[in-house]
NUVEXKOL-501337 format. One record per residue (C-alpha): x, z, y; residue in three letters. Coordinates in steps of 0.5 Angstrom, whole numbers, plus 500, padded with zeros to 3 digits. Layout:
residues N
XZYALA...
***
This chain:
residues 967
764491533UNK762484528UNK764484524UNK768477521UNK767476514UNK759477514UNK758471519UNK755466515UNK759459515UNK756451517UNK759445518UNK756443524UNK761439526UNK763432523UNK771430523UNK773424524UNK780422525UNK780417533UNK786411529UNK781410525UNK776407530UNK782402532UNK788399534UNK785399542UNK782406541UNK789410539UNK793405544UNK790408550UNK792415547UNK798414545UNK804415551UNK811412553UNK816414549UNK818417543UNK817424546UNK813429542UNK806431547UNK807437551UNK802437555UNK795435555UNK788436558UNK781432559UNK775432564UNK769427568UNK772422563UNK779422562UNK784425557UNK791426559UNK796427555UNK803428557UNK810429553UNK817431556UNK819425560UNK812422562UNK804424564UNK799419561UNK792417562UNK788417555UNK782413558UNK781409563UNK785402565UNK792401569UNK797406567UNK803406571UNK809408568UNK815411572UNK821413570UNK824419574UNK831422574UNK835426568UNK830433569UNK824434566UNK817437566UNK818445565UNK811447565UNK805444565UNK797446563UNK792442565UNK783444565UNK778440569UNK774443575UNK768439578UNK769440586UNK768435591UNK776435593UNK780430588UNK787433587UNK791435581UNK796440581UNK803441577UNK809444578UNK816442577UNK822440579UNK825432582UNK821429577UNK816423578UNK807423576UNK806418572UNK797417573UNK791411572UNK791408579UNK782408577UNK782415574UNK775417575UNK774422581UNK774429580UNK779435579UNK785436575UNK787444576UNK794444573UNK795451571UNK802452570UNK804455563UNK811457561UNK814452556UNK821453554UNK825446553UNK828447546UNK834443548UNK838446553UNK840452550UNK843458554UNK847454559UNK842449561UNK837456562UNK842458567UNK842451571UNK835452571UNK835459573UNK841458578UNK840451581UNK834449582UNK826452585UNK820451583UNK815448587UNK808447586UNK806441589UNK799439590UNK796431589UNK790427593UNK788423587UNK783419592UNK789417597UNK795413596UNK802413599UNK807407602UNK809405593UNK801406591UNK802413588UNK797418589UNK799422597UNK802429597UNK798432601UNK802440600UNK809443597UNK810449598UNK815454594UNK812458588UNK816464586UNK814472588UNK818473596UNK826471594UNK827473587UNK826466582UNK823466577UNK820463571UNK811461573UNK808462566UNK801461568UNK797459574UNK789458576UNK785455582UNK778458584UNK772451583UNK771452591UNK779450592UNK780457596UNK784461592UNK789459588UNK793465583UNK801464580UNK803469575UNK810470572UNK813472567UNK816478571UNK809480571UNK808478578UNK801474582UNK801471587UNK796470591UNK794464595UNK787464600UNK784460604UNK785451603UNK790450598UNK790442599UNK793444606UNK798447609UNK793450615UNK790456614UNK793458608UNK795466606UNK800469601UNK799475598UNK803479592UNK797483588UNK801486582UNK809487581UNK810489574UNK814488567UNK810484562UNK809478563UNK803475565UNK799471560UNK793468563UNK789468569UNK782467571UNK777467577UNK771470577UNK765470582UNK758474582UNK755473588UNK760474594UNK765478589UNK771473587UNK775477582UNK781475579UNK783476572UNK790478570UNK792478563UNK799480559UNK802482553UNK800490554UNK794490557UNK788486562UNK786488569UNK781486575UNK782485583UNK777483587UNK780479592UNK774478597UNK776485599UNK783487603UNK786492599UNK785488592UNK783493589UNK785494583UNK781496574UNK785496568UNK780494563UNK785495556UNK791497555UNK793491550UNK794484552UNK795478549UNK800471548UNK800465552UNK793461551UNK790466548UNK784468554UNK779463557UNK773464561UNK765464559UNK761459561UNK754462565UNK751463558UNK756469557UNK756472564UNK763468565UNK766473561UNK775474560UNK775473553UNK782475550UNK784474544UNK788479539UNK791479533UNK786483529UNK780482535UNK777478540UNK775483547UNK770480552UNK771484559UNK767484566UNK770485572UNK769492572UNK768495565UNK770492558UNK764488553UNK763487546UNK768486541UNK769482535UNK773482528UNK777476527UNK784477524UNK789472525UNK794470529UNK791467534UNK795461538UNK790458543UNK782459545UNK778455549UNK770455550UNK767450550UNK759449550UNK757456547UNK762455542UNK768460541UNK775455538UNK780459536UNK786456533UNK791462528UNK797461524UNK795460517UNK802462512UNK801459504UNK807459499UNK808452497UNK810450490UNK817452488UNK822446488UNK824444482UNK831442484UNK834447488UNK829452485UNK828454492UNK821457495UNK819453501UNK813456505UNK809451510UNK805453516UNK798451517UNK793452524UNK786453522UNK781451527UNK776456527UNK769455532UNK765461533UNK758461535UNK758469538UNK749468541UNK748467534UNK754470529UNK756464525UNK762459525UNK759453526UNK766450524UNK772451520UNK778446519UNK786446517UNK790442521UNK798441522UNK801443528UNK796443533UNK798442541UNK791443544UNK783442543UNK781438548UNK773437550UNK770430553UNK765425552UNK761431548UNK765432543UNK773436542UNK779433542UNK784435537UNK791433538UNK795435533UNK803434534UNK804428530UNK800424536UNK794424532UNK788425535UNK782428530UNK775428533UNK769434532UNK762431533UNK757435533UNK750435529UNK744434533UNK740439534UNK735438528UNK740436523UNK742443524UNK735446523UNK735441517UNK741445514UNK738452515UNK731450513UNK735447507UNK737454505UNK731458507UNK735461514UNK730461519UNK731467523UNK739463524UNK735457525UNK729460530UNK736463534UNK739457534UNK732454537UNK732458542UNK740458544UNK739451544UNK733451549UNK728447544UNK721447546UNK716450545UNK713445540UNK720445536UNK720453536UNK713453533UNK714448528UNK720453525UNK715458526UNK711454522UNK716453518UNK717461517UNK711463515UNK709459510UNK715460506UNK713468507UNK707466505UNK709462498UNK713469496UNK707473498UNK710478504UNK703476507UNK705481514UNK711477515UNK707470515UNK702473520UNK707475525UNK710468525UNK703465525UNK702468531UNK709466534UNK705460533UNK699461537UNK698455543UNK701451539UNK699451532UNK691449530UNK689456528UNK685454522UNK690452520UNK692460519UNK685463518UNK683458512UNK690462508UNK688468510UNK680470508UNK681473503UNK678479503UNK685482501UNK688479507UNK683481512UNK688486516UNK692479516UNK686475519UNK684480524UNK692482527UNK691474528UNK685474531UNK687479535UNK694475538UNK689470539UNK684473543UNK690477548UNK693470549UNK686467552UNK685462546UNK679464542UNK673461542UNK666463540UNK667463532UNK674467533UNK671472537UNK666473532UNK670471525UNK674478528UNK668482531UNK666481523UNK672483521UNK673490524UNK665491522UNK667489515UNK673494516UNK668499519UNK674500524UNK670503529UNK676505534UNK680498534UNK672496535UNK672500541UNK679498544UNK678491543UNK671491547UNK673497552UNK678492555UNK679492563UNK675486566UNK681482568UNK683483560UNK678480557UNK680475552UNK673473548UNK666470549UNK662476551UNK655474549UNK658472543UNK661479542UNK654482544UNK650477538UNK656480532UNK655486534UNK648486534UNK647483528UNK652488524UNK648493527UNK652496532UNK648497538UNK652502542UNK657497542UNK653492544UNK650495550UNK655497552UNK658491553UNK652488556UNK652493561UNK660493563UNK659485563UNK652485567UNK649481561UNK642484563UNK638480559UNK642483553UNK642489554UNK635489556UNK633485549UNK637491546UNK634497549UNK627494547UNK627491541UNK633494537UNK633501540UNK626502542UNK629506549UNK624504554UNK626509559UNK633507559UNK631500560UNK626501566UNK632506569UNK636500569UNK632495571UNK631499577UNK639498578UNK639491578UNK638487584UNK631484586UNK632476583UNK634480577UNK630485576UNK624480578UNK625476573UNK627482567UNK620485569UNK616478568UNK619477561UNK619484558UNK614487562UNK609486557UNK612491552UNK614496557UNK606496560UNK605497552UNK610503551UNK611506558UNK604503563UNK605510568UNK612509570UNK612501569UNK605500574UNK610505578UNK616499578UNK612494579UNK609498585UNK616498588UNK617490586UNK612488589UNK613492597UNK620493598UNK625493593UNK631497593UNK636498588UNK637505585UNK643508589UNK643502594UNK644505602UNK638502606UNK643499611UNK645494605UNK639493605UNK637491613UNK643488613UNK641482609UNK636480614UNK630481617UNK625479610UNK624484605UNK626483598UNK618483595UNK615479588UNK610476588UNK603481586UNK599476583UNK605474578UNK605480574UNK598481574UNK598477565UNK602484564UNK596489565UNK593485560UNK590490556UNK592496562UNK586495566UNK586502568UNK594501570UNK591494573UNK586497577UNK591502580UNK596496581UNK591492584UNK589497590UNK596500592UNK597493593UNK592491597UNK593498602UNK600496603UNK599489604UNK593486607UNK595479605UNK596480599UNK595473595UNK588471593UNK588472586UNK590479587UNK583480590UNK580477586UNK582480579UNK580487583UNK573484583UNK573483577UNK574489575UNK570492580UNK565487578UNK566489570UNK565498571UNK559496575UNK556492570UNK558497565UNK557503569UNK550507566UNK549512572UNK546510578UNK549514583UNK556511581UNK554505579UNK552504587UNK558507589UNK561501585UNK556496587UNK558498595UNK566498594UNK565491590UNK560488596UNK566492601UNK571488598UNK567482598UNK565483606UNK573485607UNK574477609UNK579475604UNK574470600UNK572467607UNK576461605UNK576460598UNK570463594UNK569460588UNK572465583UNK568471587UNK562466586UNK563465579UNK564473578UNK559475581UNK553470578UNK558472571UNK555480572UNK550477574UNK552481582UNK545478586UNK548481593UNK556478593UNK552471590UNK547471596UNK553473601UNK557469598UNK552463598UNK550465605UNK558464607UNK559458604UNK553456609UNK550454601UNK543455604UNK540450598UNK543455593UNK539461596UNK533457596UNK534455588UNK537463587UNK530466590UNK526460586UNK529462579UNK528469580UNK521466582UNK521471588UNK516466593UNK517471599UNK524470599UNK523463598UNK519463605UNK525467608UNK529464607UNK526457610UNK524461616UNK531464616UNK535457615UNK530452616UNK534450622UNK540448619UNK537445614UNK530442614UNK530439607UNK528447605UNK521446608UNK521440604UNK523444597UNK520449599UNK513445599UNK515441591UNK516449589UNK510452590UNK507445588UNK510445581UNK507452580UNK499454577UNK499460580UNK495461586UNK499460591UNK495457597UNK498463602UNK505460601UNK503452601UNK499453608UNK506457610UNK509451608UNK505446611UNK504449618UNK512449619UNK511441617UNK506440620UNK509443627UNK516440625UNK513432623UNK518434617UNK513429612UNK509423612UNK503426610UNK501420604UNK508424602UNK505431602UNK498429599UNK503426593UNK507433593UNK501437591UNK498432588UNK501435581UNK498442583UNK491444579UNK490450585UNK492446590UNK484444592UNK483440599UNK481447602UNK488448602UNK490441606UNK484440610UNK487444617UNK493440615UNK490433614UNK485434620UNK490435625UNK495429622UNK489424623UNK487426630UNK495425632UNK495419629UNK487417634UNK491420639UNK498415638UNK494408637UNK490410644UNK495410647UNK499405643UNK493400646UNK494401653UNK501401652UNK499394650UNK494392656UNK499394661UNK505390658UNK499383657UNK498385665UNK504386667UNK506380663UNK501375666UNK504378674UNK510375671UNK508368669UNK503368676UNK511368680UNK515364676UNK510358677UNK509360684UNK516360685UNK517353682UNK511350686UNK512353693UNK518356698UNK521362699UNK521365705UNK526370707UNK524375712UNK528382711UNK530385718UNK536389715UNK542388710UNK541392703UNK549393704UNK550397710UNK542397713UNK544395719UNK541389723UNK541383720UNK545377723UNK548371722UNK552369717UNK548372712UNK547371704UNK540371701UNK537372694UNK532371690UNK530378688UNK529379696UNK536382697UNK540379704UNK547381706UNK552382712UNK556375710UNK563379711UNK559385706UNK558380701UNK564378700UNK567385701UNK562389695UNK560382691UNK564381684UNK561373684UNK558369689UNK552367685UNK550374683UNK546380688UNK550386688UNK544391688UNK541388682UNK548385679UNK549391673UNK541392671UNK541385670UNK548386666UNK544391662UNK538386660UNK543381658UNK547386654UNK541387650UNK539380650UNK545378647UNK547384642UNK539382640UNK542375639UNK548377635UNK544381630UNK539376628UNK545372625UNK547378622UNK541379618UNK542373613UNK549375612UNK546383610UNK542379606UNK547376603UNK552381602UNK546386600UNK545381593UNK551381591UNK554388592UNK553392586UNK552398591UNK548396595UNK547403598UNK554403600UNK552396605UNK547399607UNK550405610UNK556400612UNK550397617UNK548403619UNK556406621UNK555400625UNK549401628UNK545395626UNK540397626UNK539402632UNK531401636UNK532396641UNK526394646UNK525386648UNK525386656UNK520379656UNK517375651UNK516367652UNK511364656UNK505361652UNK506354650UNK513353652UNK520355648UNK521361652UNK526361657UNK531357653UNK528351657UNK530355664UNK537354668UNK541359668UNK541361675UNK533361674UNK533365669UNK537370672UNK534372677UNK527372673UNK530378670UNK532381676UNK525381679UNK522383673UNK526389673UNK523391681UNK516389679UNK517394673UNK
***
């Protein structure tokens, strides 16, 4: 039970009387007559006020006024309910509705109150009572009958069987199903189904009692309608949507007319019954909570959240000076409670209050003397603002909520509230407001209050709030990681880092470099390791804790992009602390890499290509491992043929160096056989130049002279052999690849030239090959040795006897050559003159084509050559040349022309030549060309003319073809 007197008391509603807003305004209040207001109600726009006689509109155009007969309304309640049917509802007997003929379209449900008429008196009761029924008539507002009045859509008799009684109260349900009468008798009637028809309508009685029935009320949960029945002695409930309506008593008190409403959703739509001591709020099946407002209570509504109860205030007055006689006089006090937050938002004394109407979003209050007072509310910052004023910021966060403010509203309230808990020093309390704030509020705005070292466990509760809201960024995350170091608060540590992965509120990495710094590398690992910051966890290990076994047992767990790359960046200090157990890893790596605790079927399955590093990158690591290196290198060079180059040639430098550093001569022919091996395995084929390099490094002879005989670099044999001064070898090696290279016969000769030891027997060797070959002029060879002291002229007599017979045997045979060509060139000159001064017979029996008998028609040539006509023309390409000798004859004129065209050519080479700063370069142009190929001259000119220029061309044709026959 809350208690009354310790609600806190607001005037959060401004009054202001309504004919104070003009004569226009209170007009449209103000009904025919002189009557006083009896009945009145309000709803989508309109209040409606009515007295005795009449029914008026308070709002809107047009009121029509009807004068009914001498009877008068008996009781009218009205309340407004939003359907979409427009009807109104009033009981009463011969009498006349008076309504706005524009009211706006909505429901008018007017619920029946018992309202005695003051002045008929016991006999006018009985005449009531005897004489007349009551009926409930129902109104189509949106129709209009044959006069212009709203259309009667329903009548139908309203008492309980055949007994007449008086109808104290009535209700309809929103969906216009069901309609509930009560009685003074403590009857309900129950009508079901469209109650603005008279099809499909049943009447039911739920109760026949002896108290009479004050309020009434539906309630619907779901597709439970039930039904609530109030009296003077106690409060049930039915459940209508049931057939047996069955039946719970909630209290065993009442209350009097117009002391119960119904909540909005905001309290469950709740029957509220108010006593005299207490107001109760019931459910349909049980009893709510109860609330101690003392008072005699006269009317309650609800409105908005707000609980109005009007009660009867009783003063002593001031003794009549007169008569000395004490007078009291009776107040009405308007009490409007807020339950949600336990306040009185507003209270007021008034004058006989008839009833509290709510429109247009404001209340209503219609005193008996036709005024008409209006409660405004604040706006809801006003009220803040009031709250504020006097430090209520827990009423003023509740009022906040209950008023749906946003969350931008609530967390400047909280704001609000936490600074002032901070001005008075509760520094717990501000924090917990602060973190009220979180999403809304810059968080620097808290943490700058709160770092002090004294208010460090504030600072660290807000940054945990921070964190659990997702919100915290790098330097939150650090500033609270440092705040448990400095707290030395190891298990909310470990709480906050040992969270689940999908509650992670903070930046790993950041957390991971905090702890690191303050020194807590357990911690640090361990989020490395949880969140799969290898490198991390990695750095940690090495560099902090010194585990080295740990971090080569994790980086075999991770997978091969990972531990490839981990390897490559710590492999250096892993080789230096641990080089067994890392050359084993690395081994692994390199052939086919597994994670450790990974099936080979997870493997296979990621294809056919097998996770291996490349060997040759991780050679840097063995840097001061040679023996590791060494194991390294033939591991992986037996599993894997093709290893990349630079992995056999680091395994022949180490072999190379052993063998140079080896002092035994039995093992340093072991090394020297395993480098040559590894030299001979066919691997340095392609690119050789860093084994050459090795071996001419350890000065190797054996791999340098495979090496240079690989390479087909025979020169460098000869120059190798020359500078060790080894003759026999340079002869060798002459006899060997004189061949392939004939320029080493050549070297050889200016060798052993060079030399002033006695070296006749080589030079002789020398000569004899050259000398066989043609290999040098000998006016060169003579130069050659000229240089050389012992090389006498014994040396070169056999060589110079035999040159100068080859050259007597060349220039006899050059002179017949000569005395041939004169002879056959004087025969030629003798048949061309013979062939100008004489005819040419032609005497050959048979044709050259087809060697058959020659006949007529028949083609003759000069050359001597005769033709069938029809072979002729069948083999011949043009009339006027000999098939037989046609392509010797295009031989010779090929040659002639292409002689011809390099006549022209040699001033241009000349030219170019001049000009060109390379002249080597032109030169070896012509020579791609082929200018400067031998041609030999077929014929010269005849002696004393200008050659055969002079001769036609049919002549000088076929000069050529008998000079090629004659030949």
């Amino acid at each position: 039970m809350a208690a009354f007197l310790q609600w806190r008391r607001f005037v959060f509603f401004d009054k202001e009387p309504l004919l104070e807003r003009g004569e226009a305004a209170a007009a449209e209040f103000r009904c025919p007559g002189d009557s006083a207001i009896s009945v009145c109600t309000s709803g989508r726009g309109s209040l409606v006020l009515g007295d005795i006689l009449h029914l008026s509109p308070g709002r809107g155009g047009d009121g029509v006024t009807a004068h009914p007969p001498k009877s008068n309304i008996d009781h009218v309640l009205c309340s407004w309910r939003i359907t979409g049917v427009l009807c109104l509802w009033l009981v009463f007997y011969e009498n006349t509705l008076i309504c706005t003929r524009n009211l706006q379209f909505c429901q008018l449900e007017l619920i029946i109150m018992n309202w005695i008429l003051n002045k008929l008196g016991v006999r006018g009761l009985q005449y009531f009572y005897f004489v007349f029924t009551f009926q409930v008539k129902v109104w189509n507002l949106e129709k209009r009958d044959s006069s212009g009045n709203p259309l009667c859509t329903r009548i139908f008799s309203a008492i309980p069987g055949n007994k007449p009684t008086e109808v104290s109260c009535l209700t309809v349900h929103e969906n216009l199903n069901h309609m509930a009468i009560g009685f003074t008798d403590g009857s309900v009637v129950l009508k079901k189904g469209d109650i603005t028809r008279d099809r499909h309508s049943k009447t039911d009685v739920l109760a026949e009692g002896t108290y009479p029935i004050t309020g009434l009320g539906f309630q619907q949960s779901g597709k439970q309608t039930h039904l609530f029945v109030v009296t003077t002695e106690n409060v049930k409930s039915y459940n209508v949507s049931l057939k047996e309506f069955p039946m719970v008593e909630l209290d065993n008190h009442g209350c009097s007319l117009r002391c119960s409403a119904l909540c909005d959703p905001s309290q469950d739509n709740q029957l509220i019954v108010a006593g005299d001591d207490c107001v109760y709020l019931y459910q349909p099946d049980e009893r709510g909570p109860c609330f101690a407002f003392d008072g005699q209570k006269q009317i309650v509504h609800w409105y908005r959240g707000y609980l109005l109860i009007v009660s009867q205030e009783k003063k002593a007055s001031k003794t009549d000076l007169v008569g000395g006689n004490e007078q009291s006089s009776e107040k009405q006090i308007l009490t409007i409670y807020d339950l949600d937050n336990k306040f009185i938002a507003y209270t007021a004394a008034f004058d006989d209050i008839v009833d509290v109407l709510s429109e247009w979003g404001s209340l209503y209050v219609l005193t008996n003397n036709r005024k008409i007072s209006v409660l405004q509310e604040k706006d809801t910052q006003t009220k803040l603002e009031m709250l504020f004023k006097k430090n209520l910021f827990v009423m003023a966060i509740n009022l906040a909520k209950s008023h749906h403010l946003d969350n931008d509203g609530l967390a400047d309230i909280f704001r609000q509230y936490g600074d002032h808990l901070y001005v008075k020093g509760d520094h717990d309390g501000a924090i917990q407001q602060y973190i009220r704030t979180i999403g809304k509020l810059e968080p620097s705005y808290v943490i700058r209050k709160f770092l002090d070292a004294q208010r460090i466990h504030n600072l660290t509760a807000y940054l945990q709030a921070l964190h659990r809201q997702s919100l915290a960024n790098e330097d939150h995350t650090t500033l609270l990681l440092n705040c448990y170091t400095k707290l030395k608060d190891s298990s909310k540590l470990e709480e906050f880092i040992k969270t689940s992965d999908n509650e992670v509120h903070f930046d790993v990495e950041t957390a991971i470099k905090v702890l690191r710094q303050a020194g807590y590398y357990r911690h640090a690992v361990y989020l490395a390791d949880k969140h799969s910051h290898h490198e991390w966890y990695l750095k940690i290990q090495l560099e902090d804790i010194k585990n080295y076994q740990e971090a080569l047992c994790y980086i075999g767990k991770l997978p091969f992009d990972q531990a490839e790359r981990n390897m490559k960046n710590y492999g250096k200090t892993l080789m230096h602390h641990a080089p067994d157990e890392t050359t084993e890893l690395l081994k692994i790596l390199c052939t086919d890499y597994r994670a450790s605790g990974e099936l080979p079927a997870e493997t296979e399955s990621a294809g056919r290509n097998k996770n291996k590093a490349n060997s040759e990158e991780f050679i840097s690591i063995f840097a001061n491992n040679p023996r590791e290196l060494k194991n390294f290198l033939e591991h992986m060079i037996q599993v894997q043929a093709n290893s990349p180059q630079g992995v056999y040639d680091t395994l022949l430098e180490l072999r190379l160096q052993d063998w140079a550093h080896e002092e035994d001569v039995q093992v340093k022919k072991r090394l020297q056989e395993d480098a040559m091996s590894l030299l001979k395995s066919g691997l340095f084929k392609a690119v050789f130049d860093k084994a050459l390099v090795l071996c001419q490094m350890h000065n190797f002879k054996d791999g340098v002279l495979y090496l240079y005989e690989q390479g087909r670099l025979y020169q460098q044999i000869m120059h190798y052999h020359m500078q060790n001064d080894e003759y026999a070898k340079v002869i060798e090696t002459c006899e060997r690849y004189g061949e392939q290279e004939a320029c080493l016969w050549e070297q050889a000769l200016g060798y052993f030239a060079r030399k002033e030891e006695d070296c006749k027997e080589y030079i002789s060797s020398v000569l004899r090959y050259i000398d066989r070959n043609n290999l040098m002029p000998p006016l060169l060879v003579v130069q050659t040795l000229a240089h050389n002291s012992t090389a006498t002229l014994s040396v070169i007599k056999d060589y110079l006897i035999n040159k100068l017979q080859q050259e007597s045997d060349h220039i006899a045979e050059d002179e017949r050559r000569i005395k041939q060509y004169r002879e056959e060139t004087k025969k030629i000159q003798e048949e061309i003159e013979e062939l100008k001064s004489s005819a040419k017979i032609f005497q050959k029996p048979k044709c050259s084509m087809c060697n058959s008998p020659l006949e007529l028609p028949s083609v003759h040539f000069l050359c001597g050559h005769s033709f069938h006509q029809h072979c002729f023309e069948s083999y011949a390409e043009h009339d006027s040349e000999c098939p037989t000798c046609m392509p010797e004859n295009r031989k010779v004129m090929d040659m002639i022309h292409a002689q011809e065209q390099k006549l022209d050519l040699h001033d241009k080479f000349q030219h170019q030549l001049k000009c060109s700063k390379d002249g080597f370069s032109v030169i070896a142009d012509y020579f791609g060309r082929g200018v400067f190929n031998k041609l030999t001259l077929i014929t010269d000119p005849l002696p004393g003319r200008a050659g055969t220029a002079n001769l036609d061309v049919g002549l000088q044709r076929d000069l050529l073809i008998h000079t090629k026959r004659t030949s």
